[in-house]
C-alpha positions in Angstrom: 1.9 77.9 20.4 5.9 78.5 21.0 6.5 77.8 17.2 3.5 80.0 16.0 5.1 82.9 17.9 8.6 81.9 16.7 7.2 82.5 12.8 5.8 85.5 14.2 8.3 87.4 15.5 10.5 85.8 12.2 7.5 87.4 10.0 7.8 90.7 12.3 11.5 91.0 11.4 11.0 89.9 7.6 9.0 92.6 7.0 11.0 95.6 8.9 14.0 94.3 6.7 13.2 97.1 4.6 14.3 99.5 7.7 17.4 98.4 8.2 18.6 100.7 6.0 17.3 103.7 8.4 18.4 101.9 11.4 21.9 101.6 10.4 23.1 105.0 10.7 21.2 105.2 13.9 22.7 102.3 15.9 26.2 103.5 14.4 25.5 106.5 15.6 24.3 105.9 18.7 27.0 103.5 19.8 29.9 106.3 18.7 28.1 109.0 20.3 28.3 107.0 23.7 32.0 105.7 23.0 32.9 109.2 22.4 31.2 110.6 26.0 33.1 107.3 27.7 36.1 108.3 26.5 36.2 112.0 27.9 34.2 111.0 30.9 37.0 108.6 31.7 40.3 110.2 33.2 43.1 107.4 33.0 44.8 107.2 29.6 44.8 103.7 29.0 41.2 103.2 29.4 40.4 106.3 27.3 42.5 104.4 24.8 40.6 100.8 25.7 37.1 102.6 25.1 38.3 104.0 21.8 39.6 101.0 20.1 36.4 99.0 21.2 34.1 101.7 19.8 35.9 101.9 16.6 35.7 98.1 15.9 32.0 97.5 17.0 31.3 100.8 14.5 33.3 98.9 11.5 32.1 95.5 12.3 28.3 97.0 11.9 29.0 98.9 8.8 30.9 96.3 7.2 27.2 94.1 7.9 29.0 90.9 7.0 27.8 87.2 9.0 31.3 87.7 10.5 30.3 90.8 12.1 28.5 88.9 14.3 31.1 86.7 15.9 33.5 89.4 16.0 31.4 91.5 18.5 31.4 88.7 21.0 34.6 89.4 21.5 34.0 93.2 22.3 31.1 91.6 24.5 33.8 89.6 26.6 36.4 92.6 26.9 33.8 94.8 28.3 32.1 91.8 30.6 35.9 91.3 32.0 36.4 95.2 32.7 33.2 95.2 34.2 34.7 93.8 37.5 37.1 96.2 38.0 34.2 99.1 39.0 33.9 99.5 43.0 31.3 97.4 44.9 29.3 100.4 44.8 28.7 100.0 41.3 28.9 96.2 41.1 25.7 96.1 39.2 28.1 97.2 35.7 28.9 93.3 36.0 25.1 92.1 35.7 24.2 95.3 33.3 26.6 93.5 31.0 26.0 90.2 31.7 22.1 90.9 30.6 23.8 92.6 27.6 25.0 89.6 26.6 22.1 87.5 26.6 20.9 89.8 24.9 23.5 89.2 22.3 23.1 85.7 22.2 19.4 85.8 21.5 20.3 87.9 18.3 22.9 85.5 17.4 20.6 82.6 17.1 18.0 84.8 15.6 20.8 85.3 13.3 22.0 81.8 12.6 18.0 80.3 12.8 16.6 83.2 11.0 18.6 85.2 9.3 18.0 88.3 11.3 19.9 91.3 10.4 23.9 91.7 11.8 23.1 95.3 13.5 20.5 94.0 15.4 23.5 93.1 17.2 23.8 96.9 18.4 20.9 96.5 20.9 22.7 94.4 22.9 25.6 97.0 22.9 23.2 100.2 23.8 22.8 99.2 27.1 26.8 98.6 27.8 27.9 102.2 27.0 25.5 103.6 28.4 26.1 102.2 31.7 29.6 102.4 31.4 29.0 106.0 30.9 26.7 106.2 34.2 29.0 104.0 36.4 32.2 106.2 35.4 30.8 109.3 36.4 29.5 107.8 39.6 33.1 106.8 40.5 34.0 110.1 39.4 31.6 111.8 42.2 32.8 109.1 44.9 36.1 109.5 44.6 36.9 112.8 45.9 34.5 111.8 49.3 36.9 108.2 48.8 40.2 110.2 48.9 39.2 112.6 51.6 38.7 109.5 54.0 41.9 107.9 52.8 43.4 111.0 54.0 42.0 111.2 57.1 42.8 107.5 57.5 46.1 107.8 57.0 46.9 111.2 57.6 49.0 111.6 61.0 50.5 114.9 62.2 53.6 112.7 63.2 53.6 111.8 59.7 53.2 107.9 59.9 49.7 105.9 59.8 47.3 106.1 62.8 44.7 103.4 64.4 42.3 103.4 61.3 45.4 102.4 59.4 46.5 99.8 61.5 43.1 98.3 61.7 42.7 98.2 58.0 46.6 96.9 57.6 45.5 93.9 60.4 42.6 92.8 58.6 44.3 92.4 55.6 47.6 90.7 56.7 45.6 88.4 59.1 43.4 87.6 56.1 46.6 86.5 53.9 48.2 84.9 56.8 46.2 84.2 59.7 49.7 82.2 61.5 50.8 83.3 65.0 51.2 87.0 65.5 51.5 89.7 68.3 50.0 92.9 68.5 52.7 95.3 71.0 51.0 98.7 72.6 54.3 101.1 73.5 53.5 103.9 75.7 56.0 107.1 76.4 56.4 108.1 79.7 57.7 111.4 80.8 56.7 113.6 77.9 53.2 114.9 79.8 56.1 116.7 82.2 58.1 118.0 79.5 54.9 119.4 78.2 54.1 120.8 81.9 57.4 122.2 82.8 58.9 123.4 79.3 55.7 124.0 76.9 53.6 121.7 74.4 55.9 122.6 71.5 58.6 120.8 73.0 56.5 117.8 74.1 55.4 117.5 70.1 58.9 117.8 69.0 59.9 114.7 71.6 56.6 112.6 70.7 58.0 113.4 67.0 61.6 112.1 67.5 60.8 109.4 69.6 58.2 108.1 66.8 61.4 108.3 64.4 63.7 106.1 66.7 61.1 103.4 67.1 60.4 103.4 63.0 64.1 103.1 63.0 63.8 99.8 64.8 61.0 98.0 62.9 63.0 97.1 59.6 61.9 93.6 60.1 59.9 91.9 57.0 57.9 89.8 59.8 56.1 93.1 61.1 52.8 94.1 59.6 53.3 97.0 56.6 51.0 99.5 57.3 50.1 101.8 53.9 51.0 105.2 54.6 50.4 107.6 51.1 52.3 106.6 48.9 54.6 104.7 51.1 54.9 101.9 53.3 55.5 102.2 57.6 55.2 99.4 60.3 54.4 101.4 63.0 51.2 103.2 63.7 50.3 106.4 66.2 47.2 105.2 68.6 46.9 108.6 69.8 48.4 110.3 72.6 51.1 108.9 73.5 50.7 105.4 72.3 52.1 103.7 69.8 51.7 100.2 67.9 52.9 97.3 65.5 52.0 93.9 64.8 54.8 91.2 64.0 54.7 87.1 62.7 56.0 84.9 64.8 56.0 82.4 61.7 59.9 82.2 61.7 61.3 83.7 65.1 58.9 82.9 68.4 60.4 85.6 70.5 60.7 88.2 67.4 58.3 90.8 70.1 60.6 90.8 72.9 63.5 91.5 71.1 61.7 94.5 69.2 60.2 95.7 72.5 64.0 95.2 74.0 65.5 97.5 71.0 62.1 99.9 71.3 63.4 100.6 75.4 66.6 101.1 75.0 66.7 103.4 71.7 63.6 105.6 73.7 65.8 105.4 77.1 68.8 107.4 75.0 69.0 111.4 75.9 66.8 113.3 73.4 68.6 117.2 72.3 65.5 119.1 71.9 66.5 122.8 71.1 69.0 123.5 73.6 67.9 120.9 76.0 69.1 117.1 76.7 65.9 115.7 77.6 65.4 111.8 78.9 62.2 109.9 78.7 61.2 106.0 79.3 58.9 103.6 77.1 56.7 100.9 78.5 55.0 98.4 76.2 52.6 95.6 76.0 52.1 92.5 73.7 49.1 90.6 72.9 48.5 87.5 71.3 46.4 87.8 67.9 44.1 84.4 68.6 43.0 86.6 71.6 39.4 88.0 71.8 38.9 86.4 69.0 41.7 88.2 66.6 39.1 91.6 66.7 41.4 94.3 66.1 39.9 97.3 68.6 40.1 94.3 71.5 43.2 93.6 71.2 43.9 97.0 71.4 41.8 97.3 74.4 43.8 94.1 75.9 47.0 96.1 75.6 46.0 98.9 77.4 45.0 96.9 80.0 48.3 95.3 80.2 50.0 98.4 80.7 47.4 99.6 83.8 47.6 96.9 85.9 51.3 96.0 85.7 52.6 99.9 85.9 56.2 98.9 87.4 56.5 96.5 84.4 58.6 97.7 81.7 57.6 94.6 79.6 53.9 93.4 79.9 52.7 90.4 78.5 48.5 90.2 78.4 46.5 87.3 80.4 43.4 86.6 80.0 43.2 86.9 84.0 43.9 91.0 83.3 40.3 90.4 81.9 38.5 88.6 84.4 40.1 90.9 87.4 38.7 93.9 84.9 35.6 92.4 84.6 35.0 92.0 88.8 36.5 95.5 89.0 33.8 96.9 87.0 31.1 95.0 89.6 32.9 96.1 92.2 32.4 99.7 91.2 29.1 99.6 90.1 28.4 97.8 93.6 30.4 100.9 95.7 28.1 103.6 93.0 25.1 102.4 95.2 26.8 102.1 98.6 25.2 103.0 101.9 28.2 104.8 103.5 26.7 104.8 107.4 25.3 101.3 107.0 27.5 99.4 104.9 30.7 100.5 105.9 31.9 99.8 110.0 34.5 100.8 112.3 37.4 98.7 113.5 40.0 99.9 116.7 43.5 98.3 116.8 45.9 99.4 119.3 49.3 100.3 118.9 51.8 99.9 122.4 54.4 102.1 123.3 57.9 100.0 123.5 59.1 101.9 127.0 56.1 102.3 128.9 53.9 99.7 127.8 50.9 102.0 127.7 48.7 102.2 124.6 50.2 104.7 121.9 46.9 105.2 119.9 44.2 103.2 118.4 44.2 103.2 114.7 40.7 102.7 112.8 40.5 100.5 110.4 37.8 100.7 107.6 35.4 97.3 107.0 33.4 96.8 104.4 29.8 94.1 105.6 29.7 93.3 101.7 26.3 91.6 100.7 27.5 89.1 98.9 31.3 88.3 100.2 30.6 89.5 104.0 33.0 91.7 106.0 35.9 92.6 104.0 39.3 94.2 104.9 40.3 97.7 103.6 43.2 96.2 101.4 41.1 94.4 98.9 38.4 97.5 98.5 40.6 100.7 99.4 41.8 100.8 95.7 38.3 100.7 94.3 37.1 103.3 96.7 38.9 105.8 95.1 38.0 105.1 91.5 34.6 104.9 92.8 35.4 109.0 93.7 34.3 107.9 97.0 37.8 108.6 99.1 36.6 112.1 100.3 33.0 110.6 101.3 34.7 107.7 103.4 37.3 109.6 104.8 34.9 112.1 105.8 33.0 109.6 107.5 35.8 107.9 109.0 37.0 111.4 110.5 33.9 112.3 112.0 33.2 108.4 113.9 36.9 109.3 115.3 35.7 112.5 116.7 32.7 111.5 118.2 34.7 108.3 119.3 37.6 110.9 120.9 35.1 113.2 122.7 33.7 109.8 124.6 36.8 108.8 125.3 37.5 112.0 127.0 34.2 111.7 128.8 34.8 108.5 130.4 38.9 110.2 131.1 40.6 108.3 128.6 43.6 109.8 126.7 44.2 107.8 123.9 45.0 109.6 120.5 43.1 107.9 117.8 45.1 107.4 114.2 43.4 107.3 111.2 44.4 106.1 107.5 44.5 108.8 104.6 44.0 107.4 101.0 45.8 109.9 99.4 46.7 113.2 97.5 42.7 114.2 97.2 43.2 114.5 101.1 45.1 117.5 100.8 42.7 119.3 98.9 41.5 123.3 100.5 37.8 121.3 101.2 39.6 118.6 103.3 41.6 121.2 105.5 38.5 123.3 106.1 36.5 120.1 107.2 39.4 119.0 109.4 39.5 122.7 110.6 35.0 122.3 111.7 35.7 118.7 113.2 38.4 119.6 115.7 36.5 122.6 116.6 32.8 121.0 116.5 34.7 118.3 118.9 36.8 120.5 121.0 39.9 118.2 120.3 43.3 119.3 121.3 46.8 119.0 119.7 47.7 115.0 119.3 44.3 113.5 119.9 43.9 112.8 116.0 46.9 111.5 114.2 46.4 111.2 110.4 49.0 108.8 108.3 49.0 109.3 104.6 51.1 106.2 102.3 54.9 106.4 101.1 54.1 106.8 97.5 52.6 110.4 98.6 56.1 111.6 99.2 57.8 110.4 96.2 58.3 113.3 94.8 57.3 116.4 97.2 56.5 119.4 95.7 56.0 122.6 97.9 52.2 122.5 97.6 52.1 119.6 99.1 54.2 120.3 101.8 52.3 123.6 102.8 49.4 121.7 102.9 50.8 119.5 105.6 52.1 122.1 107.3 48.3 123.6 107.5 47.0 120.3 109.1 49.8 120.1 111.5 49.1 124.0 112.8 45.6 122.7 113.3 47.2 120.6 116.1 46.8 117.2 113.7 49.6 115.0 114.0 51.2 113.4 110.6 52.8 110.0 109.9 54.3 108.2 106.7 53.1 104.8 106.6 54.4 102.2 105.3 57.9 103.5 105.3 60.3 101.1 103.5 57.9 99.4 100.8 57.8 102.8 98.7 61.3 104.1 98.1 61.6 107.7 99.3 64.9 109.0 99.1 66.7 110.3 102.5 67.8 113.3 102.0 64.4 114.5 100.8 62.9 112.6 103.9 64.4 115.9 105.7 62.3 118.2 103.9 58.6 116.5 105.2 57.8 118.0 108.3 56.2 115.1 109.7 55.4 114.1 113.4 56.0 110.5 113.2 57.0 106.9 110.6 55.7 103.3 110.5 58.1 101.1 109.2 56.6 98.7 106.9 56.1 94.9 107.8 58.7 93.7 105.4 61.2 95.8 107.3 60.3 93.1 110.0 59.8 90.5 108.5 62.0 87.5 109.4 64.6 86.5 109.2 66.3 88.8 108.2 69.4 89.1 105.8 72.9 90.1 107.4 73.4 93.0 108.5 70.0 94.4 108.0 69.5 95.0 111.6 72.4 97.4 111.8 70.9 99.2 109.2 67.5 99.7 110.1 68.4 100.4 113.5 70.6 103.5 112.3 67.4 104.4 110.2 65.3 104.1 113.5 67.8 106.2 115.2 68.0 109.2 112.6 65.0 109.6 112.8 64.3 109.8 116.4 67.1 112.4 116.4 65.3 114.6 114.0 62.1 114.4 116.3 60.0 111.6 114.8 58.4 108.3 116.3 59.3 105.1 114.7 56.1 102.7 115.0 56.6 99.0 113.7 53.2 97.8 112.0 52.2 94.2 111.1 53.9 92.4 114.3 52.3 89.2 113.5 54.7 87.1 115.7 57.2 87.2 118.8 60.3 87.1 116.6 59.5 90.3 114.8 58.2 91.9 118.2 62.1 91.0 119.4 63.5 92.1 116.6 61.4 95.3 116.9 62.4 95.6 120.5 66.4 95.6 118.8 65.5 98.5 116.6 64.4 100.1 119.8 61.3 101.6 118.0 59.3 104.0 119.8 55.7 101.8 119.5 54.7 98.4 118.2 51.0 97.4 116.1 50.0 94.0 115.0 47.7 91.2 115.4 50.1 89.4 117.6 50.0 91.9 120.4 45.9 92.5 119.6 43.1 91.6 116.9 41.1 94.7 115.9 38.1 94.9 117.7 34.3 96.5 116.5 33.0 99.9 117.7 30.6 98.1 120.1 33.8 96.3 122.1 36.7 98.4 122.1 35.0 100.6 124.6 35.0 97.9 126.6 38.4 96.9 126.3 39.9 100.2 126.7 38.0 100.4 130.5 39.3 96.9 130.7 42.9 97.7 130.0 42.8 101.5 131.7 41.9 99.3 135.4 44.7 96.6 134.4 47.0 99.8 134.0 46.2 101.4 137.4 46.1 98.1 139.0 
């Protein structure tokens, strides 16, 4: 059957020899016409000049209709099958359009040799190539405007060096040439949001700007990741804001990051002259290990933002995995507080504080629990922090505030004056709402002057600014009482310390803890004193034993608190307690 159709087909070919002549001028034709569209489709010189030259020698090699023709155009076959691969996968098919062509070919080649078919047969084979040539050129032609227009927004910066998409793309590529150690280093600017505040945005660009040139200026080292930027080269990318980021081998130095994060700091710690001003600013930065998360770039990325949140006093942060996990139970955490019960969930605990002279109780202070589910009752310290990214620290303090007032009017009713003292989270308590709500509670609870004592944390009074102390000033002619806790862990400096019109101090527990170096007593004792003089009570927290109760009786501080004079005791005992202690007392 297969050699009956074979004669055939040979028969069908014998006897439309006679049109060869016709078809001659047609292929020829044909194929120039096509060569001739290529060649002005095509913009780049060189290929113009490829398409040309091919044309020209598959029209000779046809007209010339010699057997050697047909050998001759393989080789025009293989030159186009070889710039076939050079299209963009979006047009990969060119490869197997030619690859078909060329079978194609072949079967007219051993028509040729086994039956004497005619040479310009040849040209079907090459029909197909130009003409999708032709159609995959001006398909490239149509992408490459949309191509460009991402390029530039990939690489376009207003600071004028690559951004994250860059850097992304640049990582991929380097880690796929050289997947050896590497470290991925987050720098962050600090201090340029106040320029921006204080002296206007154009001057904040204009530091950003600079301070991206000085840290370029420090990454001439052929270990750090080139990032393409135009028609140039950088090694540092812009993340956004006021981030920044490189990635460097550690293939032939191991500590290569530190010493680029070491030269980073110091050049961004040098005075800036913007306009007329001498402006200083500080860096922070974060590294990250390229094996981590897997090597995925935006992950890494993530890992060194992290880095940078939860060590904030750290200059230099080094990622652990750790960061993550703690992350990870964060994010329960909060989810868990979204759906707390205030009322029932959270309970009400009374520790008393003593008065040094007299003995007498100074105030109870109230200290917030937390009857977790899961962990059971918790201390504030491990859940205070998450309270106020939960946005709950108005709620709970509103909460706390009003137990203390209903807790103060009973205390009156059974004629007991004992001020109650009551922990502030932070600057969202000195919000207009809060003093209005402070304002109704002492009112709604007929409470006089010094029966609630609110004590806000160091790091509020860091840096004062005149809102903030008007505010205080507002709760304080409401006849609230104010206090600085923890005074001596947060550094506030002295001769600001004037300036807060405050009612009264606790020195922090690490003031008193023992022992003590030399000569800290004297010190802290002329602290103590200075500010007794100025009107204030010094109150030692966290007496946890009967050497820093003595040493707290040599500061000769106004009151003592701590578990080693008494453990804090539930809303349903310190009632209780207090009738207890008020009988000892007249006893």
């Amino acid at each position: 059957m297969l050699a009956q159709s074979s004669t055939w087909f040979t028969s069908f070919l014998s006897s439309t020899a006679h049109s060869v002549s016709l078809f001659d001028p047609l292929a020829i034709g044909g194929i120039a016409t096509a060569g001739m569209m290529l060649c002005i489709v095509t913009k780049e010189v060189l290929l113009k000049g490829l398409h040309a030259t091919l044309c020209t020698i598959a029209c000779l090699l046809l007209l010339s209709n010699v057997p050697m023709a047909m050998f001759m155009l393989a080789i025009v076959f293989a030159i186009y099958l070889a710039y076939s691969f050079s299209f963009s996968v979006s047009v990969s098919w060119v490869s197997k359009l030619v690859a078909g062509s060329i079978c194609i070919y072949v079967i007219f080649l051993s028509g040729y040799l086994l039956f004497q078919w005619p040479v310009n047969f040849a040209a079907l084979g090459l029909f197909p190539i130009y003409f999708g040539l032709l159609y995959a050129t001006w398909l490239e032609s149509q992408m490459k405007p949309q191509a460009d227009s991402t390029k530039n927004k990939s690489f376009g910066n207003e600071l004028g060096i690559p951004n994250r998409a860059s850097l992304r793309l640049a990582y991929e590529e380097q880690r796929r040439l050289d997947p050896g150690p590497a470290i991925l280093v987050v720098v962050f600017l600090e201090g340029i949001e106040q320029v921006n505040i204080h002296l206007g945005r154009e001057f904040g660009d204009t530091l950003l700007a600079e301070s991206a040139n000085r840290i370029q200026q420090q990454l001439n080292n052929r270990d750090i990741f080139p990032i393409p930027n135009g028609n140039s080269v950088s090694r540092l990318a812009h993340l956004g804001g006021l981030h920044f980021a490189f990635v460097c081998r550690l293939g032939r130095f191991e500590y290569l990051h530190e010493q680029l994060i070491d030269d980073v700091l110091l050049c961004i710690a040098k005075p800036f002259h913007v306009g007329s001003c001498t402006l200083e600013i500080s860096a922070r930065a974060s590294y990250v290990n390229c094996d981590e998360e897997l090597g995925q770039f935006d992950s890494l990325i993530a890992c060194g933002y992290l880095a940078l949140d939860k060590l904030p006093k750290q200059s230099m942060c080094a990622y652990q995995q750790q960061m993550q996990i703690s992350q990870v139970e964060l994010q329960a955490r909060l989810r868990e507080l979204a759906n707390i019960k205030i009322e029932e969930e959270l309970e009400i605990f009374f520790q008393p504080a003593f008065s040094q002279q007299s003995g007498k109780i100074a105030y109870l202070e109230l200290l917030l629990r937390w009857q977790h589910p899961k962990l059971g009752l918790l201390n504030a310290e491990s859940f205070i922090e998450d309270i106020r990214l939960a946005g709950l620290a108005l709620p709970v303090a509103r909460f706390v505030i009003e137990r203390a007032a209903e807790l103060a009017m009973a205390l009156k009713m059974e004629e007991l004056q004992v001020p109650l003292n009551i922990n502030i989270f932070g600057q969202e308590m000195l919000q207009q709402d809060f003093l209005s709500f402070m304002d109704h509670i002492l009112l709604e609870h007929y409470l006089q002057a010094g029966e609630i004592l609110l004590e806000f944390p160091a790091q509020l009074f860091i840096d004062v600014e005149q809102q903030t102390l008007s505010r205080i000033e507002q709760l304080r002619q409401l006849g609230v009482h104010i206090g600085i806790d923890g005074f001596g862990q947060t550094p506030i400096q002295l001769n600001r310390l004037s300036e807060l019109q405050v009612d009264f101090i606790k020195l922090s527990a690490q003031l008193t803890a023992q022992p003590q170096p030399d000569g800290a007593q004297a010190i802290f004792k002329s602290l103590v004193a200075m500010q007794q003089q100025r009107g204030l009570q010094v109150i030692c927290e966290g007496i946890e034993s009967n050497a820093q109760l003595e040493f707290a009786k040599q500061l000769e501080c106004d009151a003592v608190q701590g578990h080693y004079l008494a453990q804090p005791m539930s809303s349903k005992g310190v009632m209780g307690w207090l009738q207890q202690w008020q009988a000892k007392d007249n006893d």
